[in-house]
C-alpha positions in Angstrom: 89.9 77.8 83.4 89.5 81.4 84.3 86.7 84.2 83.3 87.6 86.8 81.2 85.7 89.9 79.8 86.6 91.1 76.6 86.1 94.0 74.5 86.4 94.7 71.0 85.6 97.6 68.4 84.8 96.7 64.9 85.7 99.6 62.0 82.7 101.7 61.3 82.5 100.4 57.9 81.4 97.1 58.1 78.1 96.2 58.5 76.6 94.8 61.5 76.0 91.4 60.0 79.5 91.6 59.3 80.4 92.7 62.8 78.3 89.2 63.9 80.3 87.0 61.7 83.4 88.2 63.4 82.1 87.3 66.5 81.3 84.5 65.7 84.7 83.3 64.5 86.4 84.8 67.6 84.0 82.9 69.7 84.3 80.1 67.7 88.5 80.1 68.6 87.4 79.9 71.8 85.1 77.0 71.8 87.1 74.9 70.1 89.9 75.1 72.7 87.4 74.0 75.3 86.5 77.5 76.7 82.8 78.8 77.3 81.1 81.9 76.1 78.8 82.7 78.6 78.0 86.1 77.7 78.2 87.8 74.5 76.2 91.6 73.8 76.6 94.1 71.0 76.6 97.4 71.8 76.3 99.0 68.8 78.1 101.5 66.6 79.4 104.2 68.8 81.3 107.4 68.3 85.4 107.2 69.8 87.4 109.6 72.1 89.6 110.0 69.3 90.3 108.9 65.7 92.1 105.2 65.7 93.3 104.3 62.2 91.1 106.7 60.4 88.1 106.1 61.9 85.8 108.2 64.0 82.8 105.6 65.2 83.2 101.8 65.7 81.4 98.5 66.3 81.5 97.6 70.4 81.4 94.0 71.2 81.4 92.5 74.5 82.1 88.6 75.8 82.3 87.1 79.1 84.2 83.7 78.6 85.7 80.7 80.6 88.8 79.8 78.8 92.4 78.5 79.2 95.6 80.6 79.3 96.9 79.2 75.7 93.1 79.6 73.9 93.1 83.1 75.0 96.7 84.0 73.7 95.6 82.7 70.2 92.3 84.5 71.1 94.5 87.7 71.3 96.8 86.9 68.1 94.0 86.6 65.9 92.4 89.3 66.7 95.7 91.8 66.6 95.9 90.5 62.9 92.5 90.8 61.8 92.2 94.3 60.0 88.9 94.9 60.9 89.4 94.7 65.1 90.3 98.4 65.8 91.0 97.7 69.3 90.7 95.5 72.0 91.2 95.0 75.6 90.7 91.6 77.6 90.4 91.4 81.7 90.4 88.8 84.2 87.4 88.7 86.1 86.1 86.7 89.3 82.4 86.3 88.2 80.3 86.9 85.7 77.4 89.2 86.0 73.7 88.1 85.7 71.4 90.5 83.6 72.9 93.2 80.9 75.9 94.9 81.3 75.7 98.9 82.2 76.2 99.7 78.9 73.1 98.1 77.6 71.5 99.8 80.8 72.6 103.0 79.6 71.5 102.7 75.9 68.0 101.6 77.3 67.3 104.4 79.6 68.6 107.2 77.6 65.6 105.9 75.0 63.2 106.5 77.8 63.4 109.9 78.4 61.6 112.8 76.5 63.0 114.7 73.4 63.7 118.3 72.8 60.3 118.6 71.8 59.2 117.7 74.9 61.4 120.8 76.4 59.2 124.1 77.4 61.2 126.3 78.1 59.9 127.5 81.3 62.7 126.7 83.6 65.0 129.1 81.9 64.1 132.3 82.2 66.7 134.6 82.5 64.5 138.4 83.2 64.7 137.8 87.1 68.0 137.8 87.5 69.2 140.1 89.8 72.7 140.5 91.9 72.3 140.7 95.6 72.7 144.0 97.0 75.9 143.7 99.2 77.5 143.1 96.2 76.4 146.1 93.9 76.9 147.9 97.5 81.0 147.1 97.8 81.2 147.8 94.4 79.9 151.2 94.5 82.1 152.1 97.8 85.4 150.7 96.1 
C-alpha cells in the first residue's frame, strides 16, 4: 500500500452538505478496497484561475490515503465520471503530514489580520515626494 494525496474541486453549485456526501462516497471506494483515509480537509469554496466547464468558483477537497494500485484506479474512474468533480489531481507521497495542511494555514491567518477599516491612511502620503537633485540637474543640462 502506498500514500497518496488527492485533490478534488466540486462545481460551485452544490451545496456543501452535498460536497460531504461526495466525499464520503469517494472515501468510501477506498475503504472498501482495504485502503485508509488518514487525512481528509475541506477547504472551502474558492474562486479558479480560469473558468472550467462553466464555472468560476469550486468546492476544494483534500485526502491523504493509504491505498492499493487497483483501489486507486477505480478511485480515479469514478471520479472522471461523476459530473459534479470538476477536476482532480492525485500524487504519490512518502509521508503524511501531522497538523493542517498550508492551505487551512493560510485561510486561518488571513482571518487574523485587520480590515480596511482598520487602515489609516498615514503611511501613504504622497506631498513629500520630491526627485533628487542630480536628476532634475542632468535633465536641465541635456
Amino acid at each position: 500500500m502506498r500514500l497518496y494525496e488527492s485533490v478534488f474541486i466540486a462545481r460551485q453549485d452544490i451545496t456543501t452538505a452535498q460536497v460531504e456526501t461526495l466525499a464520503d462516497e469517494l472515501a468510501e471506494i477506498i475503504t472498501s478496497a482495504g485502503g485508509s483515509i488518514k487525512k481528509r480537509e475541506y477547504w472551502g469554496l474558492r474562486a479558479l484561475a480560469y473558468r472550467i466547464k462553466k464555472n468560476r468558483k469550486g468546492h476544494y477537497v483534500m485526502f491523504n490515503m493509504e491505498t492499493g494500485p487497483e483501489a486507486l484506479k477505480e478511485y480515479e474512474r469514478i471520479m472522471g465520471l461523476n459530473e459534479d468533480v470538476l477536476r482532480f489531481l492525485n500524487i504519490r507521497i512518502e509521508e503524511v503530514l501531522d497538523g493542517s495542511s498550508i492551505m487551512l494555514q493560510a485561510k486561518t491567518e488571513r482571518s487574523q489580520r485587520g480590515g480596511r477599516d482598520d487602515y489609516d491612511g498615514s503611511d501613504r502620503s504622497t506631498s513629500n515626494v520630491t526627485a533628487p537633485n542630480n536628476i532634475i540637474d542632468e535633465k536641465i543640462e541635456g
